[in-house]
VOPA-539121 format. One line per 2 residues: number of its first residue (from 1); their letters; for each residue x negated, y negated, z negated of N, C-alpha, C, O, CB. Coordinates in nm, 3 decimals. Glycine has a CB too. Layout:
N
NUM	A	X,Y,Z,X,Y,Z,X,Y,Z,X,Y,Z,X,Y,Z; ...
END
This chain:
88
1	XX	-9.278,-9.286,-9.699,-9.309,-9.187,-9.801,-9.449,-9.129,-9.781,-9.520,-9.081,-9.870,-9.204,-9.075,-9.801; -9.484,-9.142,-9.635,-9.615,-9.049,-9.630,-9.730,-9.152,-9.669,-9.846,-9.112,-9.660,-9.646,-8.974,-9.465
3	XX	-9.702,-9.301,-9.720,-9.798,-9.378,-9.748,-9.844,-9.351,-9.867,-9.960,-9.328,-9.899,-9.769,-9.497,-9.736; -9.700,-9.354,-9.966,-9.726,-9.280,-10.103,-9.799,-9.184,-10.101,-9.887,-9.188,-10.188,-9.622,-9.231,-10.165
5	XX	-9.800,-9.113,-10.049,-9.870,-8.980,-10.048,-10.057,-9.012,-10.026,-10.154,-8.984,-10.097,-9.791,-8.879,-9.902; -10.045,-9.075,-9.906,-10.148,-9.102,-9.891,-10.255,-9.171,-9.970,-10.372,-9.133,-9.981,-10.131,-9.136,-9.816
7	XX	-10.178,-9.321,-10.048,-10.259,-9.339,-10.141,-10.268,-9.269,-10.267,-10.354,-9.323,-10.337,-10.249,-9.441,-10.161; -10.213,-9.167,-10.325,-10.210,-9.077,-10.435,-10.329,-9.045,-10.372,-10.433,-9.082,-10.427,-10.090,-8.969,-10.469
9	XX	-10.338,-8.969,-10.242,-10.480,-8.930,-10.255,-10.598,-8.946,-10.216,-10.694,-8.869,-10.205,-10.489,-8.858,-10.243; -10.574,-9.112,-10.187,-10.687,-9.175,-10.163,-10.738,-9.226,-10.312,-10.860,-9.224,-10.331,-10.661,-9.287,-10.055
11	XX	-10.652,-9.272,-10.418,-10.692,-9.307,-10.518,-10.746,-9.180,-10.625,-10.822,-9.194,-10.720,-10.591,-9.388,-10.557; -10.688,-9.069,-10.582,-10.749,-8.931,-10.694,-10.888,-8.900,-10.678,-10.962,-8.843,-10.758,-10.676,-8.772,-10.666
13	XX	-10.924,-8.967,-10.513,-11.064,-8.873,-10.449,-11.108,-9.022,-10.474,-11.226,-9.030,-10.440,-11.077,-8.775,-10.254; -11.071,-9.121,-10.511,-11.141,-9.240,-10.570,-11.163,-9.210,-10.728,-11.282,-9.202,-10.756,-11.050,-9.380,-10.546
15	XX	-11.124,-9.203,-10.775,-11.130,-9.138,-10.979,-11.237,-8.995,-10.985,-11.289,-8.947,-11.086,-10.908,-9.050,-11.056; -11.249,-8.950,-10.853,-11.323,-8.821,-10.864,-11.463,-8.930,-10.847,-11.553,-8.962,-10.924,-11.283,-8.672,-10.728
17	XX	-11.437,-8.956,-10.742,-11.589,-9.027,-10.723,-11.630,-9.093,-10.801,-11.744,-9.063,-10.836,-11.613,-9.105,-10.628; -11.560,-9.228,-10.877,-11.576,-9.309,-10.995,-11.667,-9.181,-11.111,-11.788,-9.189,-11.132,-11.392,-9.372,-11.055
19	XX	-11.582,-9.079,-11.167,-11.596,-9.012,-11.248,-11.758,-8.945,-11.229,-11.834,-8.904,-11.318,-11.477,-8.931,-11.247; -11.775,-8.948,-11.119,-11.899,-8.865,-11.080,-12.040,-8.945,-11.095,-12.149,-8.913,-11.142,-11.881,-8.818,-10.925
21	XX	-11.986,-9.072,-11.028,-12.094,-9.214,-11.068,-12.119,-9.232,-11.195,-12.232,-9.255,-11.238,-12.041,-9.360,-11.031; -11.994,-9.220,-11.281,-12.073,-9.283,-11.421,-12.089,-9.164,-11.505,-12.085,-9.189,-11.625,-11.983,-9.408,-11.515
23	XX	-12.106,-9.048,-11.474,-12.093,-8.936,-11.540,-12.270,-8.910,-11.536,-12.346,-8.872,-11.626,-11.976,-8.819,-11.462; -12.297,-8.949,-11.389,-12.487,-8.965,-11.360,-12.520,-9.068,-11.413,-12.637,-9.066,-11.450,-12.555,-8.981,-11.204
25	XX	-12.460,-9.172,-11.435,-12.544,-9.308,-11.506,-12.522,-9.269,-11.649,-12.616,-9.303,-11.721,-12.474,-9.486,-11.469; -12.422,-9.207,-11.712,-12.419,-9.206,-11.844,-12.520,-9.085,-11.891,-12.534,-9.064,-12.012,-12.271,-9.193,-11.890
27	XX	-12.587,-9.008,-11.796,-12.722,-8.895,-11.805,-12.826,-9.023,-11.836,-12.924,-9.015,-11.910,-12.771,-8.781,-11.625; -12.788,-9.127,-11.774,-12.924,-9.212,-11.834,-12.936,-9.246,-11.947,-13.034,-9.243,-12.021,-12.951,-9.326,-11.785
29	XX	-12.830,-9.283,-11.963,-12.791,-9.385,-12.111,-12.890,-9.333,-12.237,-12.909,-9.213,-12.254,-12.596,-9.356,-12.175; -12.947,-9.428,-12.316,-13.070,-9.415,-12.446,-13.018,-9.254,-12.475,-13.066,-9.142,-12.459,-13.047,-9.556,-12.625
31	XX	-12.833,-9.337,-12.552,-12.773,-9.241,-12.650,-12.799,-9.144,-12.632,-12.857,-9.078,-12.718,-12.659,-9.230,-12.668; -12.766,-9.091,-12.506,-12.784,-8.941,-12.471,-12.889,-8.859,-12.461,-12.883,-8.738,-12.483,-12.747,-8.921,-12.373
33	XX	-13.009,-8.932,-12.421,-13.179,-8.868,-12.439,-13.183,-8.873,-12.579,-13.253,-8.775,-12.604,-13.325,-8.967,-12.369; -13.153,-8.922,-12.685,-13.161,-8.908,-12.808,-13.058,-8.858,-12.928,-13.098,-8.831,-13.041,-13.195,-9.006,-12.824
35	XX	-12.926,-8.850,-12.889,-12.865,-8.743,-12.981,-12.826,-8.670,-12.895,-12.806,-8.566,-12.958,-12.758,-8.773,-13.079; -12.790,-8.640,-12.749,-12.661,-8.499,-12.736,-12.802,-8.392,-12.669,-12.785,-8.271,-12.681,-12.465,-8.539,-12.570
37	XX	-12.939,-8.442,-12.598,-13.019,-8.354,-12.570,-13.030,-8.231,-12.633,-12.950,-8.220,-12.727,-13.112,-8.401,-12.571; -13.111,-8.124,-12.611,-13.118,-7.996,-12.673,-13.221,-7.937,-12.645,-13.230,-8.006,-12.543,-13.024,-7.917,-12.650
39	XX	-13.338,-7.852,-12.638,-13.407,-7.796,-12.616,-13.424,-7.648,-12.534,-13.512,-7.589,-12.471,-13.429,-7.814,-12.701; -13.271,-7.625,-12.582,-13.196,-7.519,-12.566,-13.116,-7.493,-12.418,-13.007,-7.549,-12.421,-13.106,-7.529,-12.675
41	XX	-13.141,-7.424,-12.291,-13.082,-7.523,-12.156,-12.984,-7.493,-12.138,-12.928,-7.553,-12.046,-13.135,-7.523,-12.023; -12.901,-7.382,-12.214,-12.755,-7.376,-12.183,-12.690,-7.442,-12.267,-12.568,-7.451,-12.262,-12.698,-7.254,-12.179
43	XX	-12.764,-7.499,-12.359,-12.657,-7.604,-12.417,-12.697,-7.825,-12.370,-12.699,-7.936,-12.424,-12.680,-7.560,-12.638; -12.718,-7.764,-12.249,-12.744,-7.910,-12.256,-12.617,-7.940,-12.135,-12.611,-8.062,-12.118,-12.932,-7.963,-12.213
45	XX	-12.520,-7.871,-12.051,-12.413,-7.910,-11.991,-12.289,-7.940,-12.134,-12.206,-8.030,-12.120,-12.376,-7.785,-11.870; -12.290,-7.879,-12.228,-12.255,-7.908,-12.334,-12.253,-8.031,-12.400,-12.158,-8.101,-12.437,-12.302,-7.847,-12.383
47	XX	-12.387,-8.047,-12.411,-12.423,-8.220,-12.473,-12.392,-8.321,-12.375,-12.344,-8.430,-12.406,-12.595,-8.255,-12.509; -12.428,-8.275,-12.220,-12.396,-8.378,-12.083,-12.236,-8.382,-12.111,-12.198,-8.497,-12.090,-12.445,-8.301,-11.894
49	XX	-12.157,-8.319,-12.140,-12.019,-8.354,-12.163,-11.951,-8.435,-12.298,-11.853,-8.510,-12.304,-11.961,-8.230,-12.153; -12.035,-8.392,-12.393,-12.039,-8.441,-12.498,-12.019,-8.606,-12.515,-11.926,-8.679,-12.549,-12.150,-8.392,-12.539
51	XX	-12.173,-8.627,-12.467,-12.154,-8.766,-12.413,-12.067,-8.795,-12.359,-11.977,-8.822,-12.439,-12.225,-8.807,-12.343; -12.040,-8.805,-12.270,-11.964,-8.839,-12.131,-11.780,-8.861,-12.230,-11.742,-8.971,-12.269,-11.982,-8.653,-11.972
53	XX	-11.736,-8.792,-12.240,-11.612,-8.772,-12.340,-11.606,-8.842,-12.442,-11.500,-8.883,-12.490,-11.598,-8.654,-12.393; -11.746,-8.868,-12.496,-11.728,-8.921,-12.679,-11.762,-9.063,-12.629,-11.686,-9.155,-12.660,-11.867,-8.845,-12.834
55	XX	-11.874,-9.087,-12.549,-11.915,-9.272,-12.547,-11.926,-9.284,-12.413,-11.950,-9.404,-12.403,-12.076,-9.338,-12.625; -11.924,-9.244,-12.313,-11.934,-9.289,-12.182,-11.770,-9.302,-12.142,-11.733,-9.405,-12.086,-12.029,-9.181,-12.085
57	XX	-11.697,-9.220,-12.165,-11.566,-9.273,-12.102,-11.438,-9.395,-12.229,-11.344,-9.474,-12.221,-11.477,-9.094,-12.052; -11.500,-9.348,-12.300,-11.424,-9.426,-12.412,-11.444,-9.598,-12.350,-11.345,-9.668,-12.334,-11.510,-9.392,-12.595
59	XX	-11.565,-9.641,-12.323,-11.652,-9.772,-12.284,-11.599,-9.807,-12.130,-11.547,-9.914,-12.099,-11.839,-9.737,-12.287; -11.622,-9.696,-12.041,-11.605,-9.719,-11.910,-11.465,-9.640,-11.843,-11.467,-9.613,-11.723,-11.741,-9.673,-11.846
61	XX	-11.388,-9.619,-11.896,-11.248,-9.602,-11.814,-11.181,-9.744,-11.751,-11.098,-9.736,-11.661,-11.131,-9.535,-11.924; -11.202,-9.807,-11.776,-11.143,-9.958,-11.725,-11.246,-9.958,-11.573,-11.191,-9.954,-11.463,-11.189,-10.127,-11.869
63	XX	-11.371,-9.962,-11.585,-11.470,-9.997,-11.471,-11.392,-9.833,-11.368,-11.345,-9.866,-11.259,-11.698,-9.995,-11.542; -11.385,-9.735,-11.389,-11.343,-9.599,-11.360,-11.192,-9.654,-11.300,-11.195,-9.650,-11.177,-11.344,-9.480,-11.508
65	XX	-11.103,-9.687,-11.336,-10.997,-9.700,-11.308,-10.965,-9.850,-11.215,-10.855,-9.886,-11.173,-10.935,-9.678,-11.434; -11.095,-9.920,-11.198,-11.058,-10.059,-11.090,-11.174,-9.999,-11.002,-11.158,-10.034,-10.886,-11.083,-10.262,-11.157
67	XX	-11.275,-9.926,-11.017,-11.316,-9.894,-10.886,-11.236,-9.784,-10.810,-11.268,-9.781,-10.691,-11.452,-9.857,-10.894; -11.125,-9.675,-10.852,-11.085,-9.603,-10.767,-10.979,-9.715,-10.692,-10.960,-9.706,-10.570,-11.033,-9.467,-10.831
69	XX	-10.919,-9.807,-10.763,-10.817,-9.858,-10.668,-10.893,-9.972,-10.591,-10.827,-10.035,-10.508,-10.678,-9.914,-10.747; -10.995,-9.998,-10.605,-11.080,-10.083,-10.498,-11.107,-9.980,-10.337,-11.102,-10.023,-10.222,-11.257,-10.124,-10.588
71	XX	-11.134,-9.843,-10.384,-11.189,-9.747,-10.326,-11.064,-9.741,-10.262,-11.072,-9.741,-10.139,-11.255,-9.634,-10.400; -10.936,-9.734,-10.316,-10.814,-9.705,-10.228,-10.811,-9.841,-10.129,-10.831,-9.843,-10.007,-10.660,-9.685,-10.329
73	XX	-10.786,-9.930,-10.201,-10.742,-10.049,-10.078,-10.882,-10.045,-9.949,-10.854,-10.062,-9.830,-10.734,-10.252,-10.174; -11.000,-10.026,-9.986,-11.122,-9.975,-9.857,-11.039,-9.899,-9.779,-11.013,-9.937,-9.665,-11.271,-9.868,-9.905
75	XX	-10.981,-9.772,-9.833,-10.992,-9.684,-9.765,-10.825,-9.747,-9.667,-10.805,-9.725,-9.548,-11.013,-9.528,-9.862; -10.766,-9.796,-9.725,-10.642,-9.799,-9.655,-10.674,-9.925,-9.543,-10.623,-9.933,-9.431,-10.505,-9.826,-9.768
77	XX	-10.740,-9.990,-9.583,-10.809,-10.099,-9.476,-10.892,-10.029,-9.349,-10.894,-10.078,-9.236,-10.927,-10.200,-9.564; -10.952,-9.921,-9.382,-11.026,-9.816,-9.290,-10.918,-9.799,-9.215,-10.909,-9.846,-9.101,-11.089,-9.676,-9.351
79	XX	-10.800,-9.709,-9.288,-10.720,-9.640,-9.144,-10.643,-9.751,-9.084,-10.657,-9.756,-8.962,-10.598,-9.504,-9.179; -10.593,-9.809,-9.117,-10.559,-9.987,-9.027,-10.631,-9.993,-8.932,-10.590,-9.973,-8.817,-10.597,-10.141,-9.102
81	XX	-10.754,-10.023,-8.962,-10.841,-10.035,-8.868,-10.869,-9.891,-8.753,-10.877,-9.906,-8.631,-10.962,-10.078,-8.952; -10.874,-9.842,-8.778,-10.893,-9.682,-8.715,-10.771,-9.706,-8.602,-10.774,-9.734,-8.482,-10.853,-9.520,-8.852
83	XX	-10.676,-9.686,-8.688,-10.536,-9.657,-8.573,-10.524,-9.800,-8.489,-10.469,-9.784,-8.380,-10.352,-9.624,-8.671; -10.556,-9.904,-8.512,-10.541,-10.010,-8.476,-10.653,-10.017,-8.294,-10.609,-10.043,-8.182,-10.583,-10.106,-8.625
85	XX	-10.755,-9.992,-8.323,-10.825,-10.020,-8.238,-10.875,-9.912,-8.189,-10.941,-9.925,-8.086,-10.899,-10.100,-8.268; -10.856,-9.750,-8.258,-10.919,-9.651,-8.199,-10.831,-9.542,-8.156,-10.843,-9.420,-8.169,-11.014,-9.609,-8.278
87	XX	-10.741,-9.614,-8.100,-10.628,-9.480,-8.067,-10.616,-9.369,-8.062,-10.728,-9.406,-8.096,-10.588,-9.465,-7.986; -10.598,-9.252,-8.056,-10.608,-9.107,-7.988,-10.456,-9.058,-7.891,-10.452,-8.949,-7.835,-10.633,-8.985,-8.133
END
């Protein structure tokens, strides 16, 4: 049971990270320097979400959702390895 557990939250703090990667690449994207920008600076976390919600995750939830479980099987290969050869 404590494996379950474990990968729940190896894969959530994998979707956080995913989410965080393409959330900065989708700051690059054309679209976004050209419609959600603003001039205005409190409304530009506004438009950065904008994007992100309307065309960055619509496109990239698939890439978002096979890199957290890539990120899980790393990480579960890590503690294998850890307990395996580095005892305490």
């Amino acid at each position: 049971m404590e494996n379950i557990y474990t990968a729940a939250r190896y894969y959530v703090s994998g979707l956080l990270v995913m989410i965080l990667i393409t959330f900065c690449w989708g700051l690059g994207d054309d679209a976004y320097t050209t419609n959600y920008t603003s001039k205005v600076w409190y409304e530009m976390p506004y438009g950065a979400l904008q994007h992100y919600f309307l065309w960055v995750l619509p496109y990239w939830w698939l890439l978002i959702l096979i890199g957290a479980g890539i990120f899980t099987k790393i990480a579960f290969v890590f503690k294998i390895i850890s307990k395996k050869y580095f005892k305490n």
